[in-house]
MDAnalysis code that builds the backbone (N, CA, C; Angstrom):
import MDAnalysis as mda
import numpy as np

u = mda.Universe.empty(654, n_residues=218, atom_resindex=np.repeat(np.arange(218), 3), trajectory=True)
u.add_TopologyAttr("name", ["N", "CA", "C"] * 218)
u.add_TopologyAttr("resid", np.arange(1, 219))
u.add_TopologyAttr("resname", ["UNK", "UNK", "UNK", "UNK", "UNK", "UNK", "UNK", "UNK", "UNK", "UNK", "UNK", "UNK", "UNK", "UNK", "UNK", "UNK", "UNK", "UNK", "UNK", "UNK", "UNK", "UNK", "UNK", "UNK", "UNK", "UNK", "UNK", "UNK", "UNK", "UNK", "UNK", "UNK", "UNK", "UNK", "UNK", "UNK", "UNK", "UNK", "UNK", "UNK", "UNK", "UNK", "UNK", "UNK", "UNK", "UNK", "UNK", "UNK", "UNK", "UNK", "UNK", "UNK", "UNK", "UNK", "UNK", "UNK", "UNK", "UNK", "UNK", "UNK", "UNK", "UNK", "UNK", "UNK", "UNK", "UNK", "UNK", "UNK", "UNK", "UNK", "UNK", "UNK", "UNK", "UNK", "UNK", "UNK", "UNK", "UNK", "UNK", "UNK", "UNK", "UNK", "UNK", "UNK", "UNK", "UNK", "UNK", "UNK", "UNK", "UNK", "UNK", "UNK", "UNK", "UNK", "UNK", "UNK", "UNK", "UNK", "UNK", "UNK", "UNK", "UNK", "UNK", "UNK", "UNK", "UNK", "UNK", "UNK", "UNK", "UNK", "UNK", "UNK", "UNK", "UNK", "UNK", "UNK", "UNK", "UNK", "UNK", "UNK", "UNK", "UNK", "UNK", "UNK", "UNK", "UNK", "UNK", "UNK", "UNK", "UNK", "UNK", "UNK", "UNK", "UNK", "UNK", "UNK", "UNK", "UNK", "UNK", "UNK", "UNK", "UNK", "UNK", "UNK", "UNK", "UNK", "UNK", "UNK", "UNK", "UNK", "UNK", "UNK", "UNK", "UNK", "UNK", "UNK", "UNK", "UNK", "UNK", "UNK", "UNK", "UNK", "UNK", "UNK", "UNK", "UNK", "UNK", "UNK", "UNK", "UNK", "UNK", "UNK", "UNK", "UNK", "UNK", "UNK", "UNK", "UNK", "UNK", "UNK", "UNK", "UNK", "UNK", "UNK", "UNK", "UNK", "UNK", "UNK", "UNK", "UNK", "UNK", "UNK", "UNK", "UNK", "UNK", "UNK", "UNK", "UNK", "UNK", "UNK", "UNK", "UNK", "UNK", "UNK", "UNK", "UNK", "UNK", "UNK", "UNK", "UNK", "UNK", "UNK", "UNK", "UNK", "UNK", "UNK", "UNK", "UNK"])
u.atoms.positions = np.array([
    [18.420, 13.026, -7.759],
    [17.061, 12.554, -7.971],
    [16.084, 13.612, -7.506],
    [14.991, 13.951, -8.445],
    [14.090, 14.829, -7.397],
    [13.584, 14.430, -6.628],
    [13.073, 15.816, -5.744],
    [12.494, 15.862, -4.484],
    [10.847, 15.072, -4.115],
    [10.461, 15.248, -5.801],
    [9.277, 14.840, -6.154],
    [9.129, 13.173, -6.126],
    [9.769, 12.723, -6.784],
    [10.424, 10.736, -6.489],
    [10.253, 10.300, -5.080],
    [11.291, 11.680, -4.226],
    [11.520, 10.871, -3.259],
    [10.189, 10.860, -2.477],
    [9.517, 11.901, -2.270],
    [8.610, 12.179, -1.401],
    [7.337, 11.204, -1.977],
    [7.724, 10.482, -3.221],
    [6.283, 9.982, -3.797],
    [6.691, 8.335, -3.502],
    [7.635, 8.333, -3.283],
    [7.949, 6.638, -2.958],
    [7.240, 6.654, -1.143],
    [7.577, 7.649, -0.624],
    [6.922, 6.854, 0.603],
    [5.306, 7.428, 0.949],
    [4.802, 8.591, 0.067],
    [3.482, 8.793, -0.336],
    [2.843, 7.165, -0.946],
    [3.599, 6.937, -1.944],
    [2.674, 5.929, -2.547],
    [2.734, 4.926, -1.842],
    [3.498, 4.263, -1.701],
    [4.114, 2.869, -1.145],
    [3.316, 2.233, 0.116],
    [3.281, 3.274, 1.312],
    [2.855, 2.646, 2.386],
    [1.065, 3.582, 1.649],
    [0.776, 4.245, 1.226],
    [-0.820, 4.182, 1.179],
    [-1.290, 3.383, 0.077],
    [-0.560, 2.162, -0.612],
    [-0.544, 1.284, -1.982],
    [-1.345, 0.230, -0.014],
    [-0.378, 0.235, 0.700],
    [-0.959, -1.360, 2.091],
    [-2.326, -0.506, 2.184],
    [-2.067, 0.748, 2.755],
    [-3.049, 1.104, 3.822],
    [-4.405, 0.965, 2.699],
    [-4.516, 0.931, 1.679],
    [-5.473, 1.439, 0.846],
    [-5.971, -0.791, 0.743],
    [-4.814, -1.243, 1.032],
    [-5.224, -2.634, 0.504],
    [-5.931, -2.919, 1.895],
    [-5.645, -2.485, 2.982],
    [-6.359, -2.650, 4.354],
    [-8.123, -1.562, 4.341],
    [-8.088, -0.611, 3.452],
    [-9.149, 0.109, 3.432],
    [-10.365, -0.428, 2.726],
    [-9.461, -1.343, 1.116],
    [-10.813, -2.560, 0.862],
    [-11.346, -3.242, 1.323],
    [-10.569, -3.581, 2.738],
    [-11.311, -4.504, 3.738],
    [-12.189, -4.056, 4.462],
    [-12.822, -2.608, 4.637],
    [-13.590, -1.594, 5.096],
    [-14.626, -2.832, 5.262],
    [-15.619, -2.858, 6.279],
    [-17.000, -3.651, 6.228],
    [-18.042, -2.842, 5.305],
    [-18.897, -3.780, 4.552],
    [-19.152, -3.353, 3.759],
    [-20.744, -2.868, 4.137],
    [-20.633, -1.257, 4.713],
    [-21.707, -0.903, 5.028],
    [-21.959, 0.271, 4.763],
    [-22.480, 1.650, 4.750],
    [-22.432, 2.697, 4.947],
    [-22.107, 3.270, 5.939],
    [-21.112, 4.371, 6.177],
    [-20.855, 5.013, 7.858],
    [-21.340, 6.363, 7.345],
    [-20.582, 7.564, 8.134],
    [-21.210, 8.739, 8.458],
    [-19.681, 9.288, 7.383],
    [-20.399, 9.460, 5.950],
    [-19.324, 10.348, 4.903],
    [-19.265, 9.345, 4.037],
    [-19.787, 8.065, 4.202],
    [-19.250, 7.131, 3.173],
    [-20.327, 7.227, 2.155],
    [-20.169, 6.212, 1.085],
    [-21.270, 5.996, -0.105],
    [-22.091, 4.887, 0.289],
    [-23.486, 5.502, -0.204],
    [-24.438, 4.537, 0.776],
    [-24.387, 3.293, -0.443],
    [-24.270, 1.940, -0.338],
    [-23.630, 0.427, -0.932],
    [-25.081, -0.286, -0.726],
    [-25.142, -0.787, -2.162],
    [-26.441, -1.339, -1.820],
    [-25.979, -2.833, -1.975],
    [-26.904, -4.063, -1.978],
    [-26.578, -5.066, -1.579],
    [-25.433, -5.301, -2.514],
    [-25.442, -5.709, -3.939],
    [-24.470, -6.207, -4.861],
    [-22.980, -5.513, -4.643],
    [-23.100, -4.187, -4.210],
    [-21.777, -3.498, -3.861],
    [-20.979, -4.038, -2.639],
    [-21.874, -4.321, -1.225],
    [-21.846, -5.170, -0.255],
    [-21.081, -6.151, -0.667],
    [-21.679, -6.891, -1.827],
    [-20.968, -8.341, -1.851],
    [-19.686, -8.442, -2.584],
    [-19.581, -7.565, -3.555],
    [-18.248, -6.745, -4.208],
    [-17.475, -6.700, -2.972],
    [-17.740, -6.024, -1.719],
    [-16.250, -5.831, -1.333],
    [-16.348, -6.441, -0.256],
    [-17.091, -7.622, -0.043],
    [-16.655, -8.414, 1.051],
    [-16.155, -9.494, 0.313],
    [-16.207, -9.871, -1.511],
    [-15.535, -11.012, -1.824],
    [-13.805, -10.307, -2.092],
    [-13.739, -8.703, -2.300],
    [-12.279, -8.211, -1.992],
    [-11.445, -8.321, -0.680],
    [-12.495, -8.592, 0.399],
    [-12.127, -8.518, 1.323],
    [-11.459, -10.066, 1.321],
    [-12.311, -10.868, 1.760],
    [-11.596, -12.355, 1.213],
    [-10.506, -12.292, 0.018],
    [-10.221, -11.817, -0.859],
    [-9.180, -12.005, -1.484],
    [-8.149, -11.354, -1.047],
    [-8.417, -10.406, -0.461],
    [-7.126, -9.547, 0.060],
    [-6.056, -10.240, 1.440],
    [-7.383, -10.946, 2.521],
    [-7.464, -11.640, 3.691],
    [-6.616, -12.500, 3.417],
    [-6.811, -13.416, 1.928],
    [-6.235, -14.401, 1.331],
    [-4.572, -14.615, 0.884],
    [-4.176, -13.300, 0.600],
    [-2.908, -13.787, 0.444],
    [-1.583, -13.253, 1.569],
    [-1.405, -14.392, 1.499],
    [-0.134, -14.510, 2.789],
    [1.294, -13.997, 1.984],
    [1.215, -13.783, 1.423],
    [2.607, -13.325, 0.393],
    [2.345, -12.968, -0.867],
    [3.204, -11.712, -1.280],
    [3.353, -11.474, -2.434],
    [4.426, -10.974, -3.143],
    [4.988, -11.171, -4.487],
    [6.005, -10.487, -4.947],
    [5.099, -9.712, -6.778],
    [6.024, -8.451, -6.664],
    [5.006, -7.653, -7.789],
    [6.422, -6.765, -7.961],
    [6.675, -6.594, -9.636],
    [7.193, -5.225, -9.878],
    [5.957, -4.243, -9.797],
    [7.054, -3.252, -10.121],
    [6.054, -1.775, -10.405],
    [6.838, -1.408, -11.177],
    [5.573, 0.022, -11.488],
    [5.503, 1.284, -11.820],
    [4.916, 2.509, -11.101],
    [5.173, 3.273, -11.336],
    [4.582, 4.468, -10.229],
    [5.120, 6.016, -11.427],
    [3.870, 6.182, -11.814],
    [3.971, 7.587, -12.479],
    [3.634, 8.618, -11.716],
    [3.954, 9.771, -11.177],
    [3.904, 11.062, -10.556],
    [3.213, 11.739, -11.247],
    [2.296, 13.085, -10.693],
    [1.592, 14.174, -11.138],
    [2.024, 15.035, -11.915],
    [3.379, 14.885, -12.472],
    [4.376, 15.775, -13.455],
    [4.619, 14.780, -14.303],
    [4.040, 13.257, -14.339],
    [5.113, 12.417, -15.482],
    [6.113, 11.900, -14.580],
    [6.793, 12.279, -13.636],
    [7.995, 11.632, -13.336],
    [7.909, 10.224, -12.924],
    [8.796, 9.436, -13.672],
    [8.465, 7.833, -13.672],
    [9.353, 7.438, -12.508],
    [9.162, 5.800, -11.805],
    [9.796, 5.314, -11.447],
    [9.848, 3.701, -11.304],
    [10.431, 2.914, -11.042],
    [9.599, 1.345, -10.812],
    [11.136, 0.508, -9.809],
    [10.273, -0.569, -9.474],
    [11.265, -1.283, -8.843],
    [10.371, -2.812, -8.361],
    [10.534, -3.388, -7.265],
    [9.862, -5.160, -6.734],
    [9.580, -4.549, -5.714],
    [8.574, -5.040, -5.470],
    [7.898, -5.129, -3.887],
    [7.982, -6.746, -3.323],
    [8.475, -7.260, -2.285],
    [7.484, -8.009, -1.819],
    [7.182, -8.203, -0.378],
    [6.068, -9.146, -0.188],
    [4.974, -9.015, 1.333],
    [4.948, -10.216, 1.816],
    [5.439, -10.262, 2.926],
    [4.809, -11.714, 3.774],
    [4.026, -11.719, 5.238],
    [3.643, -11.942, 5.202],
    [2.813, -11.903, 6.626],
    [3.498, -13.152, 7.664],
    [3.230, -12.165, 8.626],
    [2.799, -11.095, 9.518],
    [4.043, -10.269, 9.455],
    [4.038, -8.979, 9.497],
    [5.344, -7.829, 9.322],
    [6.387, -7.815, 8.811],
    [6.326, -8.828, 7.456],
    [7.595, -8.686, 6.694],
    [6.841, -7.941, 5.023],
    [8.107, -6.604, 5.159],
    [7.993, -6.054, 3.891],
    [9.438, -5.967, 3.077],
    [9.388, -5.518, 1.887],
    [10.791, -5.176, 1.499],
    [10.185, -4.752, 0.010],
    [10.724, -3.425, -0.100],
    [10.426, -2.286, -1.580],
    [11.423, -2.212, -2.016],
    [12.081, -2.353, -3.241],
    [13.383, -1.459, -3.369],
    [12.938, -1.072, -4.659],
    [13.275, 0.207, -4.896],
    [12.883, 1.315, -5.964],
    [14.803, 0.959, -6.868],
    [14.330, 0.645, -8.336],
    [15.222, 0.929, -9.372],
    [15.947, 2.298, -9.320],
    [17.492, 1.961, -9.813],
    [17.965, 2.975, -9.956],
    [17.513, 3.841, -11.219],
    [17.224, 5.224, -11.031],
    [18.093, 6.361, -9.964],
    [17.592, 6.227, -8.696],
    [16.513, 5.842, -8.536],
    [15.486, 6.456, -7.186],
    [16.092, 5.526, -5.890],
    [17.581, 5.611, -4.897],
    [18.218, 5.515, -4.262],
    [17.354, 4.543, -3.012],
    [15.876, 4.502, -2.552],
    [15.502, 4.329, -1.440],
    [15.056, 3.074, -2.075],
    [14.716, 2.300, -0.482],
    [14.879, 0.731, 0.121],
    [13.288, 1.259, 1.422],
    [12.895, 0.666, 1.131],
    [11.950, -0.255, 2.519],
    [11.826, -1.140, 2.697],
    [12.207, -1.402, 4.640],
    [11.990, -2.921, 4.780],
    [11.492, -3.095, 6.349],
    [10.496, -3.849, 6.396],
    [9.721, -4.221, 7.425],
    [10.120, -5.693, 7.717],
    [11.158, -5.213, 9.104],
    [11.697, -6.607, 9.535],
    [10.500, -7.289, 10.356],
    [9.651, -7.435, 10.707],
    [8.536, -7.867, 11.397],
    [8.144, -6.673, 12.874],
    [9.059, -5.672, 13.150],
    [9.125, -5.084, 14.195],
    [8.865, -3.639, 13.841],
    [9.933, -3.482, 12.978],
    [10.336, -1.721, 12.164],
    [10.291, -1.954, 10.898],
    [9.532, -0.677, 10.597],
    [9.664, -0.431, 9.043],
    [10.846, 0.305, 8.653],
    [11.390, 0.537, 8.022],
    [12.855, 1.394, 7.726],
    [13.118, 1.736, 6.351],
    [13.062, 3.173, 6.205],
    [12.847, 3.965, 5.083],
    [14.136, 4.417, 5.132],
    [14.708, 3.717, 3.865],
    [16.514, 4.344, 3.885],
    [16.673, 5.130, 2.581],
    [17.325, 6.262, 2.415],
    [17.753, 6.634, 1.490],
    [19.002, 6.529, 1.151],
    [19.456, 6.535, 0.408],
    [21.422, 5.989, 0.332],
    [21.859, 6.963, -0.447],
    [21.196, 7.533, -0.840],
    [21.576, 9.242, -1.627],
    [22.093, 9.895, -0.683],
    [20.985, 9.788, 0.135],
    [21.114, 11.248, 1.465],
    [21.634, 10.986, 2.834],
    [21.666, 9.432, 2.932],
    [22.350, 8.818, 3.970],
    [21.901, 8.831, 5.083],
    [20.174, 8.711, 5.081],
    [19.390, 9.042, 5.931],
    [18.141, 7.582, 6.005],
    [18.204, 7.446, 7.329],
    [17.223, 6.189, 7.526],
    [16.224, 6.791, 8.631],
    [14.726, 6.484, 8.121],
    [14.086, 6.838, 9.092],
    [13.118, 5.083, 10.022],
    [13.241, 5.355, 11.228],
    [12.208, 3.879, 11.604],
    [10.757, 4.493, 12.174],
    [9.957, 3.680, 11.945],
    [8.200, 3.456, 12.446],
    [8.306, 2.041, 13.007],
    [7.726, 1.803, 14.546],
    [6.861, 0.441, 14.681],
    [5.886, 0.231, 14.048],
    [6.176, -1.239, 13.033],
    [5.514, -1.556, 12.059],
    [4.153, -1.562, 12.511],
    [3.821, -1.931, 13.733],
    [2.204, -1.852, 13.810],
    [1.421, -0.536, 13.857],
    [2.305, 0.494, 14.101],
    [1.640, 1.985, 14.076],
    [1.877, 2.689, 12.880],
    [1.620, 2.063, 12.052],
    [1.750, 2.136, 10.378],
    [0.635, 1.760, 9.460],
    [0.150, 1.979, 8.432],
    [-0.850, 1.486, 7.584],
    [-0.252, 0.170, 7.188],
    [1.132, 0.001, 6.866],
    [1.861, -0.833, 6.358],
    [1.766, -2.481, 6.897],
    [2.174, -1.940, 8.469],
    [1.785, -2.715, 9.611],
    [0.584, -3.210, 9.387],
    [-0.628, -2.495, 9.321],
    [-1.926, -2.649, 9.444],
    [-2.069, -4.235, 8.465],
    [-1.238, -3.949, 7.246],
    [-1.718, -4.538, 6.366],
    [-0.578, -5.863, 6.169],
    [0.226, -6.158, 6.730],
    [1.345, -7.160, 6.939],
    [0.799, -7.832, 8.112],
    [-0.257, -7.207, 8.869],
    [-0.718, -8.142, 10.441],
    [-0.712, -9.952, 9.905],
    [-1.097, -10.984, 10.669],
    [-1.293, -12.464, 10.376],
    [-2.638, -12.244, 9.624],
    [-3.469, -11.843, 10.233],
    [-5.111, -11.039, 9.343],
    [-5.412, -9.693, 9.516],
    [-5.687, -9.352, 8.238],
    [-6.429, -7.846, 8.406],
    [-7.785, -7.781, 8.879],
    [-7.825, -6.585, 9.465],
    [-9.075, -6.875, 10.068],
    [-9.751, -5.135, 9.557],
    [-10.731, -5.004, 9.595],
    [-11.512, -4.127, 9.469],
    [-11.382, -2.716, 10.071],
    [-11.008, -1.836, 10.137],
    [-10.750, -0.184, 10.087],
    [-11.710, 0.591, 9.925],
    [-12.070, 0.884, 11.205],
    [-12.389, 1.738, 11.518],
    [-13.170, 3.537, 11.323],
    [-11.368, 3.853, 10.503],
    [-11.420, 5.469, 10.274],
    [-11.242, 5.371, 8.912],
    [-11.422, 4.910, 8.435],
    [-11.584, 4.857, 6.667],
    [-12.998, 4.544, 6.255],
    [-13.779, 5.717, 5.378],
    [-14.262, 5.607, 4.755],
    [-14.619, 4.853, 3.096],
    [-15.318, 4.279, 2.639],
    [-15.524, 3.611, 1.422],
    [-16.612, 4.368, 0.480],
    [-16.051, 5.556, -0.151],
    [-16.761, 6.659, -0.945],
    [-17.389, 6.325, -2.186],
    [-16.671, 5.666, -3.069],
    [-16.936, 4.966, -3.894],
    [-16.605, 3.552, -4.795],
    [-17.531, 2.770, -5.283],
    [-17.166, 1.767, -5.544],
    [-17.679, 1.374, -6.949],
    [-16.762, 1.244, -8.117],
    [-17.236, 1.223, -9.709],
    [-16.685, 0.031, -9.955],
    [-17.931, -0.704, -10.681],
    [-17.803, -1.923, -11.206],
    [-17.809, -1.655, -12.734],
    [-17.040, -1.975, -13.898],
    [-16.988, -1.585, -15.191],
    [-15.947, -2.179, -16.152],
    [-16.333, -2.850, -17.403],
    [-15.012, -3.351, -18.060],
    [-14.112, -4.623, -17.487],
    [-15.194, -5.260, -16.155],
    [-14.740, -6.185, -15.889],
    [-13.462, -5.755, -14.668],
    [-13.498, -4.809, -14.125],
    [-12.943, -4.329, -13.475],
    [-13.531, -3.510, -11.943],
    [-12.558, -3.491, -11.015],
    [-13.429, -3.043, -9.732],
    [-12.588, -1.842, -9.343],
    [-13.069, -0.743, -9.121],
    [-12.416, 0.274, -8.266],
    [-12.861, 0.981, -7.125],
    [-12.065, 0.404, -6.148],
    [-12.657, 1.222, -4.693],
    [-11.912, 2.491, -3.822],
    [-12.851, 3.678, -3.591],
    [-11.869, 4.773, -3.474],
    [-12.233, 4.801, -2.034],
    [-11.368, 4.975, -1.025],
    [-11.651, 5.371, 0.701],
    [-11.127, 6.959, 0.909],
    [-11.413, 7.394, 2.011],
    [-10.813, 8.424, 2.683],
    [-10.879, 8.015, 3.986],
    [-9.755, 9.012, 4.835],
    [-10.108, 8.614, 6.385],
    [-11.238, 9.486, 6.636],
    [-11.796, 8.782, 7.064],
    [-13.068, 9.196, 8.250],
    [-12.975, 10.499, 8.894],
    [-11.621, 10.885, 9.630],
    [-11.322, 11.956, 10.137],
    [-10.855, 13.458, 9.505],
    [-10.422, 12.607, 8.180],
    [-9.250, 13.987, 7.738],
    [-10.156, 13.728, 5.825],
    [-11.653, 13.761, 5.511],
    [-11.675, 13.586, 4.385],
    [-11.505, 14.344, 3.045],
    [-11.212, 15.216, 3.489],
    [-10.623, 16.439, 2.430],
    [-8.554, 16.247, 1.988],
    [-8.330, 15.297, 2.828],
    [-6.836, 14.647, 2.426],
    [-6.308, 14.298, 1.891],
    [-7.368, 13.777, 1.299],
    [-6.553, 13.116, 0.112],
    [-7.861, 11.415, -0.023],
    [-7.527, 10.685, -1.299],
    [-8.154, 9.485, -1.252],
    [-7.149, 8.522, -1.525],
    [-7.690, 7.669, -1.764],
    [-6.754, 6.020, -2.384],
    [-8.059, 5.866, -3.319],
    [-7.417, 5.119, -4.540],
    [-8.297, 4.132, -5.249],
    [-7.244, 2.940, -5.286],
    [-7.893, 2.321, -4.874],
    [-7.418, 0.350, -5.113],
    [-8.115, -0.060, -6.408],
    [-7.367, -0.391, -7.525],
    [-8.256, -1.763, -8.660],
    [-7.686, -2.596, -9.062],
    [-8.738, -3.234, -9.554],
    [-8.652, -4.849, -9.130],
    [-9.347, -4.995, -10.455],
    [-8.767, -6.411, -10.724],
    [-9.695, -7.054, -12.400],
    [-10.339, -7.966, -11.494],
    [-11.269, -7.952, -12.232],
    [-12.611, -8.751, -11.392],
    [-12.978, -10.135, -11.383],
    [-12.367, -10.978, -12.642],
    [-12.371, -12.220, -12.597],
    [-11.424, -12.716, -13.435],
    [-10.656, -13.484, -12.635],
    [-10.645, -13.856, -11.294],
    [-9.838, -12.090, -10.596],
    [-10.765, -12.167, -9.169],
    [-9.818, -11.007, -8.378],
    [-8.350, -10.992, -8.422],
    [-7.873, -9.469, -8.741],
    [-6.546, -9.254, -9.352],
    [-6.616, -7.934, -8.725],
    [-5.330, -7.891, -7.599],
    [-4.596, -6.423, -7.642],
    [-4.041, -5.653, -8.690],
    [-4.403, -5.157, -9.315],
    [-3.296, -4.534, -10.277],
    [-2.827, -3.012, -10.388],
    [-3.368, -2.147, -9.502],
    [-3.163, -0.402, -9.506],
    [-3.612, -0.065, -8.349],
    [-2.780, 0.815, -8.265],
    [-3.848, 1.945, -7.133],
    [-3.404, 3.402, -7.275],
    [-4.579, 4.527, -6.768],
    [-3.856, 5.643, -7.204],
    [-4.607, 6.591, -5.652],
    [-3.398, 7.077, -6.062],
    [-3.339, 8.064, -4.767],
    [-3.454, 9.264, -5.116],
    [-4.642, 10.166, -4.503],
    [-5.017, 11.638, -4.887],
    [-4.356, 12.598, -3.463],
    [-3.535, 13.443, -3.635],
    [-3.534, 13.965, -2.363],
    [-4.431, 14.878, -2.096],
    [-4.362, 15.930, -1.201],
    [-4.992, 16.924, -0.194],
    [-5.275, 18.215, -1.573],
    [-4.232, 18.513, -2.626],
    [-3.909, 19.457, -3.686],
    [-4.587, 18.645, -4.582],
    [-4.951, 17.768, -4.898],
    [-5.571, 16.891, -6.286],
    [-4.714, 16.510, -7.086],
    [-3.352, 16.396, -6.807],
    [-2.052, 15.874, -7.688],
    [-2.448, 14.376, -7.517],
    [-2.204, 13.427, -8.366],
    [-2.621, 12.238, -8.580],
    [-1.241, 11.682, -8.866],
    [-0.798, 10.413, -8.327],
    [0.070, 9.508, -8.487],
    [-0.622, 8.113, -8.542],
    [-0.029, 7.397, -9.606],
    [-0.699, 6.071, -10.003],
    [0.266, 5.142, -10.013],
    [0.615, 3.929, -9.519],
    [1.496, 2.825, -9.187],
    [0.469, 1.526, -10.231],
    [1.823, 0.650, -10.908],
    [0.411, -0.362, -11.135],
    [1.643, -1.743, -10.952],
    [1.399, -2.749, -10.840],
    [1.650, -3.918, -10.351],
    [1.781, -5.380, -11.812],
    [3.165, -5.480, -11.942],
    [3.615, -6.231, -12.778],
    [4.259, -7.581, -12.600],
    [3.536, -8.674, -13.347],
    [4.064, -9.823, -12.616],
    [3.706, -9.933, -11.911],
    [2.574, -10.103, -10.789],
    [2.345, -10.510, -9.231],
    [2.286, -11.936, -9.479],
    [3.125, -12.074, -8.106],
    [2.681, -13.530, -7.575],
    [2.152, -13.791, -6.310],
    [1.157, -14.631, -5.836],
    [1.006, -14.223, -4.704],
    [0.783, -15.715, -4.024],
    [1.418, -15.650, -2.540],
    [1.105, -16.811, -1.612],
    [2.402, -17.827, -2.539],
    [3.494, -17.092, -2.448],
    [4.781, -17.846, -2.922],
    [5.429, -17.988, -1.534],
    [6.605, -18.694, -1.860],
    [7.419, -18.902, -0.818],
    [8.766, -17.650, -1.009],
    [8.839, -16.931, 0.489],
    [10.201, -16.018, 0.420],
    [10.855, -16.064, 1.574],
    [12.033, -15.867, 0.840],
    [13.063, -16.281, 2.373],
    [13.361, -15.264, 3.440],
    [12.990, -15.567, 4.358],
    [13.470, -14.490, 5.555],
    [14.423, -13.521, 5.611],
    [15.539, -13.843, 5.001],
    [16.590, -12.811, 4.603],
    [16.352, -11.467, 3.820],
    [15.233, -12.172, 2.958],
    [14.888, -10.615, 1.967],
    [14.392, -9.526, 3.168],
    [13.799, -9.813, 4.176],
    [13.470, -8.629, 5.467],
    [14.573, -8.775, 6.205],
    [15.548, -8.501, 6.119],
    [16.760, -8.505, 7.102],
    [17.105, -7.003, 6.517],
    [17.303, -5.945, 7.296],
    [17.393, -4.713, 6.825],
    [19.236, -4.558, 7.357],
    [20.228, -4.237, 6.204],
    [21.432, -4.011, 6.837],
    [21.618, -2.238, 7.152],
    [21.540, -2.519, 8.460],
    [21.743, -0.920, 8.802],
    [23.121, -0.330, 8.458],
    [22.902, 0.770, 7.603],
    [24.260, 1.863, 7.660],
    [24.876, 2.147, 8.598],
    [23.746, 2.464, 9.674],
    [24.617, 3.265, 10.852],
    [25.357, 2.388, 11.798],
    [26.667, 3.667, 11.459],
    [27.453, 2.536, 12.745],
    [27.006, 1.982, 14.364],
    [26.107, 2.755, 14.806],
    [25.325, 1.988, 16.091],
    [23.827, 2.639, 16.054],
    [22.922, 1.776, 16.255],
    [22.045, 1.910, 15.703],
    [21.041, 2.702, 17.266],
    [20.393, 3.798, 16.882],
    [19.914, 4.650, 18.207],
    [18.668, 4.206, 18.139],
    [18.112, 4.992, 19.680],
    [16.926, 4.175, 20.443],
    [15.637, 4.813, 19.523],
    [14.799, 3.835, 19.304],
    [14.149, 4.224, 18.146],
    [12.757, 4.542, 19.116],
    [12.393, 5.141, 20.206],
    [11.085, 4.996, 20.922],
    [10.718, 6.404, 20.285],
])
């Protein structure tokens, strides 16, 4: 599988949450952001409520790369810290956020990496409620075609890269997001089938570890 897949599943994936935690930005102007006049205000504080709103979700994908290279697979989300990604074959990798650790496995390469889910964007966005952030900027916000698109950067690092989150506008609908990096290569994910605020069983976040004893993850 290329190098390009792999590195774009955990590019996209966890900045697909962090970007859904960045619509929740308060809807004001900071220092780098786009100055929001009232109607924009109310645009993304009724995203914010919809986002706030769902306690679960299940969604295929798609995810096209800056070369074309395709990929897709199911996501789904439950709150508070349960995730679980698994990318279609060829593309070998699994994420799963048992409520504690996130765990990025590859089964190609036979390599698992862990994050505490709360020191994660991922985390951020699996909390019981999201709450408002800080270091993300809200640069721009286009209403058009019945459709909403909101682009952030962090606050700190804004030459990094962006997120765009969109959304169909009525009724509010996740359906894409695209990720620009630091180089201007663009990767776009979009969201098939969502359901959201379903019932999922605890088992789907049960991550079976490969390794025969599992090391201290501090």
């Amino acid at each position: 599988m290329p190098m390009l897949i792999r590195a774009a599943a955990l590019l996209c994936l966890a900045p697909m949450l962090a970007a859904w935690l960045a619509a929740t930005q308060p809807a004001q102007a900071q220092s780098g952001s786009a100055v929001l006049d009232e109607a924009t205000q109310q645009t993304l504080a009724a995203v914010e409520r919809y986002l706030n709103g769902l306690q679960s979700l299940r969604a295929d994908f798609t995810q096209v790369g800056p070369e074309g290279d395709f990929a897709e697979g199911v996501i789904h989300m439950r709150r508070p810290g349960l995730l679980r990604v698994e990318y279609a074959p060829p593309v070998p990798v699994i994420i799963v956020g048992d409520g504690l650790w996130i765990h990025y496995h590859d089964k190609e390469l036979g390599q698992v990496n862990d994050w505490f889910i709360y020191e994660t964007p991922l985390g951020a966005l699996t909390r019981e409620v999201t709450r408002f952030s800080e270091d993300v900027d809200v640069t721009k916000v286009v209403e058009r075609d019945e459709r909403i698109e909101i682009t952030v950067v962090h606050e700190d690092d804004p030459r990094g890269g962006s997120l765009t989150l969109i959304l169909d506008a009525d009724p509010l609908r996740l359906t894409n997001w695209r990720v620009r990096d630091a180089q201007g290569l663009v990767t776009t994910v979009s969201l098939h089938n969502l359901e959201t605020n379903i019932r999922l069983p605890r088992r789907l976040f049960v991550f079976d570890d490969p390794r025969a004893k599992t090391p201290d993850r501090r």
